[in-house]
C-alpha atoms as a printed R data frame, in Angstrom:
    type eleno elety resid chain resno       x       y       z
1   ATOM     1    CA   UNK     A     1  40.168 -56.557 -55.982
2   ATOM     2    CA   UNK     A     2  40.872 -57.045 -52.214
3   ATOM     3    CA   UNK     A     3  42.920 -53.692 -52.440
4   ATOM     4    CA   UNK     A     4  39.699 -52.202 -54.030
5   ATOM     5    CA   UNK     A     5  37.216 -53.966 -51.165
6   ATOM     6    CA   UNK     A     6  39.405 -52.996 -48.425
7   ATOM     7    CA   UNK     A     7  39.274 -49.500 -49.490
8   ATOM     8    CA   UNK     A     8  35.389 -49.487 -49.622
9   ATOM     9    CA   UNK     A     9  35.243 -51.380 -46.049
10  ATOM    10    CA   UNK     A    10  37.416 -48.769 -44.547
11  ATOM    11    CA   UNK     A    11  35.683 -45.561 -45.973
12  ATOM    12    CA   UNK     A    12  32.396 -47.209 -44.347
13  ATOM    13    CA   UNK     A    13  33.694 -47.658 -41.160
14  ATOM    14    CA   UNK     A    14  34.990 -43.993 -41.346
15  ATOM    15    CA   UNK     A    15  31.815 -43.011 -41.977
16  ATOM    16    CA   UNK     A    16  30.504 -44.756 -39.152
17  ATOM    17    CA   UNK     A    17  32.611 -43.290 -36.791
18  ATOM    18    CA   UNK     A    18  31.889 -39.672 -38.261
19  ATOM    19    CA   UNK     A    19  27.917 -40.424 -37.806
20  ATOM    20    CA   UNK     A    20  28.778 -41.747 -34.494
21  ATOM    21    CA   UNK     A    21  30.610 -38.921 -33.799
22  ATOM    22    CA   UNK     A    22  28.281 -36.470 -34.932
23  ATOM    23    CA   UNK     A    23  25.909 -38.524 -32.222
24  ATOM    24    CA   UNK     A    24  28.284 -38.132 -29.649
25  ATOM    25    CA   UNK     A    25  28.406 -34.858 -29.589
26  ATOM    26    CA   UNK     A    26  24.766 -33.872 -29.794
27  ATOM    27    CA   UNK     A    27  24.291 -36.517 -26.464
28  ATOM    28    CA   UNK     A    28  27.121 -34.006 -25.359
29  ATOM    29    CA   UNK     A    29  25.886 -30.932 -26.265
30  ATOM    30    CA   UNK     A    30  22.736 -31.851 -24.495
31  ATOM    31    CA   UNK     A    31  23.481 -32.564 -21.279
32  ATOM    32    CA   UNK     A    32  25.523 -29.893 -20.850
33  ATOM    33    CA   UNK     A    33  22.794 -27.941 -21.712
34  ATOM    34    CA   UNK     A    34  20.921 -29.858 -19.372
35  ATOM    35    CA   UNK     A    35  23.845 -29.330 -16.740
36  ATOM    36    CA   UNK     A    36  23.214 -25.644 -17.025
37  ATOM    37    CA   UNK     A    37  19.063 -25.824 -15.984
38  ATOM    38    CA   UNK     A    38  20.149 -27.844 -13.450
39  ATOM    39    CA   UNK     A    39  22.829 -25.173 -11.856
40  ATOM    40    CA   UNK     A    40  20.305 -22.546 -12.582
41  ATOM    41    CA   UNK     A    41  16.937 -23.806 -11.550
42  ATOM    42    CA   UNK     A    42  18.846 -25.548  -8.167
43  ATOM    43    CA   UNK     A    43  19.474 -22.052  -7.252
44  ATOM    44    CA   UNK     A    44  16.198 -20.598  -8.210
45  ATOM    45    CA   UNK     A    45  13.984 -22.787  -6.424
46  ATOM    46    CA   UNK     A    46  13.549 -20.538  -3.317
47  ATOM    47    CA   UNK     A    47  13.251 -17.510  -4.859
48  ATOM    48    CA   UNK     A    48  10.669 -18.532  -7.387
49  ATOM    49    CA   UNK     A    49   8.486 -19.936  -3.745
50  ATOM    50    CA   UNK     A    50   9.395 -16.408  -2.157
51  ATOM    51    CA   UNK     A    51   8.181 -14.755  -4.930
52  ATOM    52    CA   UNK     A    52   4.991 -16.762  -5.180
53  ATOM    53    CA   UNK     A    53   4.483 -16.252  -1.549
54  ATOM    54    CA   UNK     A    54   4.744 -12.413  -1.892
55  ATOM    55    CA   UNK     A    55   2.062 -12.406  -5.082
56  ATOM    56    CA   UNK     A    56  -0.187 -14.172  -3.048
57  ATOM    57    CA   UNK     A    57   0.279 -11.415  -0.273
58  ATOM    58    CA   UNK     A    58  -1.019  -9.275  -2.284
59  ATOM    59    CA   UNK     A    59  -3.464 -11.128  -3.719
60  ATOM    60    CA   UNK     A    60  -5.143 -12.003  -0.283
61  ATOM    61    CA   UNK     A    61  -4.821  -8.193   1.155
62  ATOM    62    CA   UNK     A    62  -8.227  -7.671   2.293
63  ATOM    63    CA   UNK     A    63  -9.429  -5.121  -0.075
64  ATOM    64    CA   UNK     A    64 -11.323  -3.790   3.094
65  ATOM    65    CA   UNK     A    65  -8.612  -3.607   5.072
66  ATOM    66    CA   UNK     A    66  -6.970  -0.786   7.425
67  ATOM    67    CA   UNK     A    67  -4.899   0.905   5.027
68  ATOM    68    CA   UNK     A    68  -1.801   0.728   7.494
69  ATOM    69    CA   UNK     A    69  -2.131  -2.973   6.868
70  ATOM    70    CA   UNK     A    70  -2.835  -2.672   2.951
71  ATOM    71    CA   UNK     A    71   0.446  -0.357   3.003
72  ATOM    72    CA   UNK     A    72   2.549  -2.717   4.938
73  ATOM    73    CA   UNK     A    73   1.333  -6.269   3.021
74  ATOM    74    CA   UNK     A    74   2.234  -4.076  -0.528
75  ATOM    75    CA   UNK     A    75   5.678  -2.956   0.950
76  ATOM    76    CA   UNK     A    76   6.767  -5.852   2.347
77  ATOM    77    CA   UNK     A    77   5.279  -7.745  -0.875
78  ATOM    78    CA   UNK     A    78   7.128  -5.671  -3.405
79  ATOM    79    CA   UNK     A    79  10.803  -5.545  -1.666
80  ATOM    80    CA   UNK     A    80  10.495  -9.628  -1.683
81  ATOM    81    CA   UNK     A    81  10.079  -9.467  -5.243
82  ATOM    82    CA   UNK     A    82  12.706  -7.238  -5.630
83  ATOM    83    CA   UNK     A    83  15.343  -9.443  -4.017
84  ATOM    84    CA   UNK     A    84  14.100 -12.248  -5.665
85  ATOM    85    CA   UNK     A    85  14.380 -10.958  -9.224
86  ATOM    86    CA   UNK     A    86  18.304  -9.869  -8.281
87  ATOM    87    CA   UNK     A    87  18.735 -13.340  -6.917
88  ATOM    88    CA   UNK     A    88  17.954 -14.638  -9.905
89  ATOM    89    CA   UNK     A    89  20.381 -12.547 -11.729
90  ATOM    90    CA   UNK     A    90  22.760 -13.528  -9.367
91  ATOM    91    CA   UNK     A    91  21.909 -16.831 -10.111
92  ATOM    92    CA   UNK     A    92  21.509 -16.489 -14.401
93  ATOM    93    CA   UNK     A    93  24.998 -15.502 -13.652
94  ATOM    94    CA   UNK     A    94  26.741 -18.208 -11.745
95  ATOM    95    CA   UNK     A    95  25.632 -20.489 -13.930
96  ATOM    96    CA   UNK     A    96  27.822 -19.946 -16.972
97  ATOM    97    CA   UNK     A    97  26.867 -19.145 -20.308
98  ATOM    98    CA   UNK     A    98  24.416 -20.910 -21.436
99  ATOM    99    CA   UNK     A    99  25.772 -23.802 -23.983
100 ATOM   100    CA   UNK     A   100  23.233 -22.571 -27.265
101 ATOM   101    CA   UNK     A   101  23.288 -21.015 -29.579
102 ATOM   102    CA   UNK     A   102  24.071 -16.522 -28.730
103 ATOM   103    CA   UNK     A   103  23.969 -18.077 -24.952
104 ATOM   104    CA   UNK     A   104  26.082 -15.204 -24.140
105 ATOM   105    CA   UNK     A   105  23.813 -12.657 -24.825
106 ATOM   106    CA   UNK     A   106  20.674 -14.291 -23.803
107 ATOM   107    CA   UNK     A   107  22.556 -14.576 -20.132
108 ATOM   108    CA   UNK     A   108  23.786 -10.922 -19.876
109 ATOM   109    CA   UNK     A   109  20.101 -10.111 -21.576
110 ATOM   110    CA   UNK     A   110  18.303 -11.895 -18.745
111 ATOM   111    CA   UNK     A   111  20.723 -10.296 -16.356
112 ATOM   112    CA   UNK     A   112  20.324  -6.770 -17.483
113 ATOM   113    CA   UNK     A   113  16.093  -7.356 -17.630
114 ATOM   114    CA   UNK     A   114  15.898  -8.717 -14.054
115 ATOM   115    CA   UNK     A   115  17.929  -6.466 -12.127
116 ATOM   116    CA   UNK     A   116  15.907  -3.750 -13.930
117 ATOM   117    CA   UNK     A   117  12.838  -5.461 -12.933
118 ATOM   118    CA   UNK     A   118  14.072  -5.478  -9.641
119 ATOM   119    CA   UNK     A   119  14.727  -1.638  -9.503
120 ATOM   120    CA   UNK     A   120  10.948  -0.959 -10.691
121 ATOM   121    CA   UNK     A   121   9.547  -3.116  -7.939
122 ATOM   122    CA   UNK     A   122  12.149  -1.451  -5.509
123 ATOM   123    CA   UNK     A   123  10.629   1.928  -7.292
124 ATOM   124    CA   UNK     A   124   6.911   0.605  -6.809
125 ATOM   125    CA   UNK     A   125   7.787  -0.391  -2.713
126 ATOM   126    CA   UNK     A   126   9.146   3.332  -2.325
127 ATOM   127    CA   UNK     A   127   5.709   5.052  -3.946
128 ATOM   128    CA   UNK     A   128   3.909   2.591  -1.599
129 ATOM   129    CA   UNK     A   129   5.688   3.634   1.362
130 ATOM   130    CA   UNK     A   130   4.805   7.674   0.935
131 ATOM   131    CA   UNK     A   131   1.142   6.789   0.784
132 ATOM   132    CA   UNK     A   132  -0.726   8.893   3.443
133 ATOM   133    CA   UNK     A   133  -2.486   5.849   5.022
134 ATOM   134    CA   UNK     A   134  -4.535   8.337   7.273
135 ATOM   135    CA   UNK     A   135  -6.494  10.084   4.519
136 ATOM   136    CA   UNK     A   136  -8.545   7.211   2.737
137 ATOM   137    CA   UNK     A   137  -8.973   8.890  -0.350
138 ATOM   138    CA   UNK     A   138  -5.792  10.080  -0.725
139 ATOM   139    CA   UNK     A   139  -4.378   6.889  -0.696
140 ATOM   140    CA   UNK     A   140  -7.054   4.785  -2.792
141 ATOM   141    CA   UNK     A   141  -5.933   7.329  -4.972
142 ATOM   142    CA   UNK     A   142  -2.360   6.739  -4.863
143 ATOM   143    CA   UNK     A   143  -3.131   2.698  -4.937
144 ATOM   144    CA   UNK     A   144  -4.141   3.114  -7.887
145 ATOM   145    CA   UNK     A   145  -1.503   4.571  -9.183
146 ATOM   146    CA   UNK     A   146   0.327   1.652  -7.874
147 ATOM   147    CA   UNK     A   147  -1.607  -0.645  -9.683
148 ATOM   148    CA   UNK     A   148  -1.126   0.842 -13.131
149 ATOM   149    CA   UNK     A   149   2.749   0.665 -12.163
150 ATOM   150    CA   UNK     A   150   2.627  -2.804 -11.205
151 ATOM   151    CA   UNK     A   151   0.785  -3.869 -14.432
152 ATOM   152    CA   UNK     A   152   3.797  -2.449 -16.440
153 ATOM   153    CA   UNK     A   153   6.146  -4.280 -13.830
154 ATOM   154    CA   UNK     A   154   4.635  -7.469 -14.152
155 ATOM   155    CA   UNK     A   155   4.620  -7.235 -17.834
156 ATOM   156    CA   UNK     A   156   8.538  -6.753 -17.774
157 ATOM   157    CA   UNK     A   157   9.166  -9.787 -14.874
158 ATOM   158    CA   UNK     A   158   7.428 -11.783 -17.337
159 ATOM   159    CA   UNK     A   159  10.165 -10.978 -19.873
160 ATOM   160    CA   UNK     A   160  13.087 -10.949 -18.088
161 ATOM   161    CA   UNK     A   161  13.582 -14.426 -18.467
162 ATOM   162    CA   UNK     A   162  11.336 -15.342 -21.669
163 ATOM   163    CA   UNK     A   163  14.213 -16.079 -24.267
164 ATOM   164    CA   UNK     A   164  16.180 -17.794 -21.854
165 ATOM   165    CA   UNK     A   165  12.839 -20.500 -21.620
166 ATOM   166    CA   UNK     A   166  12.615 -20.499 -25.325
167 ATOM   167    CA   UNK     A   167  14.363 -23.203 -27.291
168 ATOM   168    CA   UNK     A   168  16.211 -26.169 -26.358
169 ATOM   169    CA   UNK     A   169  16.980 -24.639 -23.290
170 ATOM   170    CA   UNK     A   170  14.106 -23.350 -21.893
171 ATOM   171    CA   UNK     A   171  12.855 -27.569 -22.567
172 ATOM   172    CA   UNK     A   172  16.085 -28.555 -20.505
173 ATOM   173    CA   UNK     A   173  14.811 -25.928 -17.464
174 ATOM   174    CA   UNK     A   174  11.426 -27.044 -17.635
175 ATOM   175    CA   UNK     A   175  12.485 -30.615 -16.895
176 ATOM   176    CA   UNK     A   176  14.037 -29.407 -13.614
177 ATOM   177    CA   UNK     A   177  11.466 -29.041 -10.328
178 ATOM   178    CA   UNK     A   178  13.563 -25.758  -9.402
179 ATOM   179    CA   UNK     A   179  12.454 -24.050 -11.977
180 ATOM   180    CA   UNK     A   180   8.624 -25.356 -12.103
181 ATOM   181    CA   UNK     A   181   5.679 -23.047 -10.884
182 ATOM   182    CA   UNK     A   182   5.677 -22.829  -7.259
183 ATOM   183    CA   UNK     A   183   2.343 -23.121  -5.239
184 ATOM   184    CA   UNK     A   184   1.828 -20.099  -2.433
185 ATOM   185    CA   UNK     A   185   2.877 -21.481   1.058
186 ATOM   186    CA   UNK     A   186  -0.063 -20.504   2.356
187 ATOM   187    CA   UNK     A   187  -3.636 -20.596   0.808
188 ATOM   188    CA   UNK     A   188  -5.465 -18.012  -1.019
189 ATOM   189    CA   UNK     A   189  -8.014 -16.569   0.982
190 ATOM   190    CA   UNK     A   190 -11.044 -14.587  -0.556
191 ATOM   191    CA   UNK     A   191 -10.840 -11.313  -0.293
192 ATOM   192    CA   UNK     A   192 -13.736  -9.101   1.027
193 ATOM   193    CA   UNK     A   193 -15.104  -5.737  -0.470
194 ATOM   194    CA   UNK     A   194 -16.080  -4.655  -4.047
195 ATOM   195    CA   UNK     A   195 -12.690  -5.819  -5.142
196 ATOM   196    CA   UNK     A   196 -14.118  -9.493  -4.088
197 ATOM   197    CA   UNK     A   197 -17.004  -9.008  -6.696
198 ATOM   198    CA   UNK     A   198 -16.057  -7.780  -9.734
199 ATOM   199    CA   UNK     A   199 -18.675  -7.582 -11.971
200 ATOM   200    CA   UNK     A   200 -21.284  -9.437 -10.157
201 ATOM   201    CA   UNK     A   201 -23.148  -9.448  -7.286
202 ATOM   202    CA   UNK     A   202 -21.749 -12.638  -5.519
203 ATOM   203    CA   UNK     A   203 -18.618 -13.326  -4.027
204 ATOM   204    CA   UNK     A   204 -15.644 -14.103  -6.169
205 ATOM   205    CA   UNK     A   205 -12.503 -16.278  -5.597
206 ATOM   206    CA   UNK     A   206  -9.458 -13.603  -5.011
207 ATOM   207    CA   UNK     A   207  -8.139 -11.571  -8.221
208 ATOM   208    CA   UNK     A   208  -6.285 -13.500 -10.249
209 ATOM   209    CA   UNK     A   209  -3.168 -10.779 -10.517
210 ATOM   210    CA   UNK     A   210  -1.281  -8.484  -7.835
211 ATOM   211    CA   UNK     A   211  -2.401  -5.787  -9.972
212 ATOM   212    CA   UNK     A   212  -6.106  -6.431 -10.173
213 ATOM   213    CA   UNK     A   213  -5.821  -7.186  -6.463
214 ATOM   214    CA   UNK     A   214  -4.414  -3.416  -5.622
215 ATOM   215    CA   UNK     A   215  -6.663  -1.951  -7.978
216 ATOM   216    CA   UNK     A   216  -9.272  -3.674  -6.419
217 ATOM   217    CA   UNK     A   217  -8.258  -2.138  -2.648
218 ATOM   218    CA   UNK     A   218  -8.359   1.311  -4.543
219 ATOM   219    CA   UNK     A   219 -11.854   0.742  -5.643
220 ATOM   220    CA   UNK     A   220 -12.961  -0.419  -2.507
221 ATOM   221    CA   UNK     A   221 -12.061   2.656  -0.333
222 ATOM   222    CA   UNK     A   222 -14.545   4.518   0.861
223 ATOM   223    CA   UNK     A   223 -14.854   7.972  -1.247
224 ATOM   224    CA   UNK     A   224 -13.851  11.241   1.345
225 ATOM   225    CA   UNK     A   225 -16.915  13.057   0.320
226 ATOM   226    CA   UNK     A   226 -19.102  10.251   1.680
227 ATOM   227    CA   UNK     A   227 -20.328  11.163   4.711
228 ATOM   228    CA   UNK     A   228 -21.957   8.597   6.918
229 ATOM   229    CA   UNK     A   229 -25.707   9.086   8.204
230 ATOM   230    CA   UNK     A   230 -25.899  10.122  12.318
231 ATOM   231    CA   UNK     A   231 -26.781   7.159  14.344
232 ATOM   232    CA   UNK     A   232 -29.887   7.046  16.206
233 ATOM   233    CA   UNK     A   233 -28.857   7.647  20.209
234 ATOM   234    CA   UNK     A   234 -30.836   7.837  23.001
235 ATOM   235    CA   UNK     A   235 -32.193  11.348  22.604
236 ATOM   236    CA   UNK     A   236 -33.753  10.479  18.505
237 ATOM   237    CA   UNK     A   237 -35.612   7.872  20.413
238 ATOM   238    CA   UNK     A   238 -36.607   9.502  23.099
239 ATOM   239    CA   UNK     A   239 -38.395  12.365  20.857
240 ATOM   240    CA   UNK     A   240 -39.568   9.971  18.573
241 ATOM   241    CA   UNK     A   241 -41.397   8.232  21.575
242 ATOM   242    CA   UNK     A   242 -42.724  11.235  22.534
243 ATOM   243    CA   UNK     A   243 -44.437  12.286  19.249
């Protein structure tokens, strides 16, 4: 009989230690995922605030301004977000694989997606750059060409790292400040020009995408076939003074 109880007593308290076990290593398992977000988002704090910074470039671009400006802001913009998006391949890859479940392959996934992402904004900075700011049409043309790009592009950054955010590890990242959304440095400004008022006749808080913003600055340019009407000067009023 004590043979019998001792028996029972000692396959519960194996049992107890398996359970505990089993507890053990999920409390494990999750901070290391937890270690991960924290290597990763530590490193992608700045370039998540440089690439806010360079949307809100964009955003803010006067849609009336000099096109030398609109093609320098755009540039300028566009190779930030480039170098961002291969910094944070860079840092997707110092961190390790990612402790889930086909971690591997999310990692070199996320890799593969932002350094492409990066090579279509690098694409998008180049097309800016041969834009013929001195002809207005011309290059309200090409913006918009540059919009419809950047539409695709910004489609794809928001990709890039989607499955890595899904899942118990995209909960672990969003714990981490480094990896929350970063406010623009400086503050949106209100852009001026049709591209300020779309679809109404009262001024409108800035477009809400780099995208709409440049397609905005295309719409806005004045059409080359537009020809301003002559000023009055001294000589109109002089003859109509004399009628």
């Amino acid at each position: 009989m004590n043979k019998k109880l001792a028996a029972a007593l000692s396959g519960g308290a194996v049992l107890v230690l398996a359970l505990s076990g089993c507890s053990g290593d999920e409390a494990d398992d999750g901070k290391k995922v937890e270690a991960w977000a924290k290597t990763f988002c530590d490193q992608a704090k700045p370039q998540i605030q440089k690439r806010a910074d360079a949307q809100q470039t964009i955003i803010s671009t006067a849609a009336d301004g000099k096109p030398a400006d609109v093609q320098a802001a755009d540039s300028k913009a566009f190779r930030d977000i480039a170098d961002t998006d291969k910094a944070l391949a860079k840092a997707v890859e110092s961190a390790g694989v990612p402790p889930v479940e086909n971690g591997e392959k999310l990692r070199q996934d996320a890799i593969r997606e932002l350094n492409a992402t990066a090579t279509a904004y690098e694409g998008l900075r180049k097309q800016v750059d041969a834009l013929d700011p001195s002809d207005q049409q011309k290059f309200a043309d090409g913006l918009q060409g540059v919009a419809k790009g950047l539409k695709r592009i910004e489609k794809m950054d928001q990709d890039a790292l989607a499955r890595l955010q899904s899942g118990e590890l995209g909960r672990a990242m969003a714990e981490q400040p480094g990896c929350r959304k970063a406010k623009p440095s400086a503050a949106p400004t209100t852009t001026s020009g049709p591209a300020a008022r779309p679809g109404t006749g009262s001024a409108s808080p800035s477009p809400a995408s780099p995208s709409a913003a440049v397609s905005g600055r295309a719409s806005a340019a004045p059409s080359a076939s537009a020809k301003p009407s002559a000023p009055a000067g001294p000589s109109a009023s002089a003859s109509a003074g004399s009628e």
